[in-house]
N, C-alpha and C positions, 0 to 999 in steps of 0.2 A: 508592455507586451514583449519588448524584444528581450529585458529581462529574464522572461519566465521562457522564452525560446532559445537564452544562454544558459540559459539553468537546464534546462532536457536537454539541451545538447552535450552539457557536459556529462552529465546523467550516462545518457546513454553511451559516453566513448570510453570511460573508466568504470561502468559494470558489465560485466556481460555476464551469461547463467554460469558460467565455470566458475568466475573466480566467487559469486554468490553463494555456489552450492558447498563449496568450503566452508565458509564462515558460519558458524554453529548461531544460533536463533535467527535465520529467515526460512520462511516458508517455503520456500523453493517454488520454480514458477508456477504458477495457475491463472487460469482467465478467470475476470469478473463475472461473479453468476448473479450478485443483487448488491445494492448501495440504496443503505436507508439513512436519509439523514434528516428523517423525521425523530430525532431525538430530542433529551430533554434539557439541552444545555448547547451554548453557542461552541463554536469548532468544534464539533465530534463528531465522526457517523461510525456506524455499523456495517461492515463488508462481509460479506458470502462470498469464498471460491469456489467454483468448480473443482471435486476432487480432492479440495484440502481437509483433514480431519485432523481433530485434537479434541479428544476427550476434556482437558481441562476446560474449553473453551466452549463456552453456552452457544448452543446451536450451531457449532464448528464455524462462529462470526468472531471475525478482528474488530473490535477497536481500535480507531484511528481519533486519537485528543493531542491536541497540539493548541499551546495556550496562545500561541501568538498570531493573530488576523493571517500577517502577512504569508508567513509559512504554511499554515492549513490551509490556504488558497492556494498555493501553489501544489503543494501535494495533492489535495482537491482535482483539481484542474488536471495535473498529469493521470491522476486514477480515471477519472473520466473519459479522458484523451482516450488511454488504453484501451476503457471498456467497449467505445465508441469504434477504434480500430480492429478490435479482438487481438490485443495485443496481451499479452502474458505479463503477471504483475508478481513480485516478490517483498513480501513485507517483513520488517524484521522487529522479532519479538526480542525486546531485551528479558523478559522474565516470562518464561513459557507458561505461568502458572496463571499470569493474569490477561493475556490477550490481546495487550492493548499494543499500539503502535506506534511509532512518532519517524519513520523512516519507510521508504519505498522504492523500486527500482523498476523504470518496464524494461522487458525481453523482446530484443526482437524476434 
């Protein structure tokens, strides 16, 4: 636990929406609007934001696949956090074509 509380902390003191909204494939901020992770394979879910739209992206939902336990629980957990606080979440699409996500950042 105090791992994953070094980990958002760092998180939070080296991103903030400025220096994110630069960097070309993240979404820019939005709130959590649904997290389904009634899916069909271990670490992945499906995210809805508020207000985010991308045509290439089925039903304007991010995939979030991350092969390794440890890390999609962490990212897990922080998206949750957010959702839970109403805190603003910025995900970042390496290939805007396919949705998917492996990187995240909350806003305060």
């Amino acid at each position: 636990m105090k791992k994953l509380k070094t980990y958002l902390l760092t998180i939070a003191v080296f991103y903030s929406a400025n220096i994110l909204a630069a960097e070309q494939g993240w979404t820019g901020p939005h709130h959590i609007k649904l997290v389904d992770s009634a899916t069909t394979s271990k670490n992945n879910a499906l995210i809805s934001l508020e207000g985010y739209s991308n045509s290439t992206c089925s039903s304007n939902r991010i995939f979030l696949a991350i092969a390794d336990d440890q890390k999609f629980n962490q990212l897990f957990s922080m998206m949750l956090g957010a959702f839970h606080a109403g805190k603003k979440v910025d995900f970042y699409l390496p290939n805007s074509s396919d949705c998917t996500s492996t990187r995240l950042a909350v806003i305060k």
